[in-house]
C-alpha positions in Angstrom: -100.2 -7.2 -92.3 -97.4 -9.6 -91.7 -99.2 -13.3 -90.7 -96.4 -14.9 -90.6 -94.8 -16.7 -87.5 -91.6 -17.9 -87.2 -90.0 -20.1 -84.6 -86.3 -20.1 -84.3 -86.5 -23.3 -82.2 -84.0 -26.2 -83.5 -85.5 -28.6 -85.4 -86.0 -31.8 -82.8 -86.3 -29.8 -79.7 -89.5 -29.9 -77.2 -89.9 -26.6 -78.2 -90.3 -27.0 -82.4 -92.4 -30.2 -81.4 -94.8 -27.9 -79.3 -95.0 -25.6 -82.3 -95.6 -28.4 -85.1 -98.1 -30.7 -83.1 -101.2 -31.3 -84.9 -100.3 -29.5 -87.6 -100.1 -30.3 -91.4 -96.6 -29.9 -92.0 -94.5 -30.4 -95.5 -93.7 -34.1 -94.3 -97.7 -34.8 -94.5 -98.9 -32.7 -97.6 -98.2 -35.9 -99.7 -100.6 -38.1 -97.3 -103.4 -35.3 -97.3 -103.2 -34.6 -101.3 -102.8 -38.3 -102.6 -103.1 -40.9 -99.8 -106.5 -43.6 -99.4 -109.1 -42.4 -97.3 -108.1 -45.2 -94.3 -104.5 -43.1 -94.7 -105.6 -39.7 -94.4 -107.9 -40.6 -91.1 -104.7 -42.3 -89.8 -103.2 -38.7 -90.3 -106.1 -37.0 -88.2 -105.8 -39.5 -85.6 -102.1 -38.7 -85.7 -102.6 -35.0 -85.4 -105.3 -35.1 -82.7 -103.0 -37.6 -80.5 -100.1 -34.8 -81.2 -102.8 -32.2 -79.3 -103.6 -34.4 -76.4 -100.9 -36.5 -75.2 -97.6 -36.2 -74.2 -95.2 -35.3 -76.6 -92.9 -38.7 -77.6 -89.1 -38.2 -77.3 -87.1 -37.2 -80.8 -85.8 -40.4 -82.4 -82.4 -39.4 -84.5 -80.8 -42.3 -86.5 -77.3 -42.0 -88.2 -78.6 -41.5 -91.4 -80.7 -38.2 -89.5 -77.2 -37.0 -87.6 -75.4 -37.1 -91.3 -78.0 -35.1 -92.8 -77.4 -32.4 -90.5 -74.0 -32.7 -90.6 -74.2 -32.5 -94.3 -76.9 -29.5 -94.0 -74.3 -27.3 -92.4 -71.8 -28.2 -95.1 -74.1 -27.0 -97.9 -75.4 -24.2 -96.0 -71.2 -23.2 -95.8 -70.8 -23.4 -99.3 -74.0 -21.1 -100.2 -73.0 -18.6 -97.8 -73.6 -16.0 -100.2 -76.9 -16.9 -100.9 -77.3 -15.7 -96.6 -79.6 -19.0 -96.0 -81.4 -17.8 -92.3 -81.7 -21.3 -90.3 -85.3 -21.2 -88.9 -87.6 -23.8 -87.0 -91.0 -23.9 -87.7 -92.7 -21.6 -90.0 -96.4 -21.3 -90.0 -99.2 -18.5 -90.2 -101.9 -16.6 -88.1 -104.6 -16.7 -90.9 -104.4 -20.9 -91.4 -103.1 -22.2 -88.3 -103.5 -25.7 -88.9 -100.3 -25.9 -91.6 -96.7 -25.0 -91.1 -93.2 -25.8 -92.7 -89.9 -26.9 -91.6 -87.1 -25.6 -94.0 -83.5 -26.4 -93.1 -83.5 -22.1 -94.1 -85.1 -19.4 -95.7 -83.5 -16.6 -98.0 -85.0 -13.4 -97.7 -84.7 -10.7 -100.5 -83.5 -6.8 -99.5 -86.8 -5.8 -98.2 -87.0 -8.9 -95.4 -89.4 -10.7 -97.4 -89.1 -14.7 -97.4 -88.6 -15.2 -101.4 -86.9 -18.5 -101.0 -87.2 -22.2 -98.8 -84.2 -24.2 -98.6 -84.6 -28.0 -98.0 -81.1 -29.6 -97.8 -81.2 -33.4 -98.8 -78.3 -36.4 -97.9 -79.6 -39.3 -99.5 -77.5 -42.6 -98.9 -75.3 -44.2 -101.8 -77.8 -46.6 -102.4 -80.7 -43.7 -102.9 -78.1 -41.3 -104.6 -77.4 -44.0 -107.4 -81.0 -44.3 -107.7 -81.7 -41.0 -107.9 -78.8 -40.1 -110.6 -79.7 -42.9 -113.1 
């Protein structure tokens, strides 16, 4: 049985928002597994507010447009690797958790054997990073 759901909505669309509110998403594992207590119920009010109200308009800095401008680049020079762009990823069986690669791999069957997560730091983060 195949309980997995994929949406090919664009990342930053109404659309992907809709299918990621109140979810626990790969952004917020890191608050739910090591974060204070006052942090984590920040998270749930977070996720309950994402159910109720109105969803808030995508903010996109330059640093944000440069990493998807340097996403496609990558995702060029891997074409053999044939990286499938997807939006939001989640299951039937735990509805409450879902991803957002930047693309998936799958092997000669269809199976998903692979997540890709494309990363543009700055200079500044690069440098730190490196040494």
């Amino acid at each position: 049985m195949n309980n997995i759901i994929i949406s090919d909505a664009p990342q930053g669309t109404e659309e992907w928002l809709r299918a990621r509110a109140g979810k626990i998403t790969g952004t917020r594992l890191k608050t739910v597994v090591t974060s204070k207590k006052t942090t984590k119920e920040e998270l749930i009010y977070e996720l309950l507010a994402e159910k109720l109200a109105p969803l808030p308009e995508v903010y996109q800095s330059w640093w944000m447009e440069r990493g998807h401008r340097v996403e496609e680049v990558v995702k060029k020079l891997l074409e053999e690797e044939k990286i499938e762009s997807v939006g939001f990823i989640s299951r039937t069986d735990i509805d409450w958790i879902g991803i957002s690669p930047d693309g998936i791999i799958r092997n000669e069957e269809g199976k998903i054997i692979k997540a890709i997560e494309v990363k543009a730091p700055s200079p500044k983060i690069f440098v730190k990073y490196f040494l």
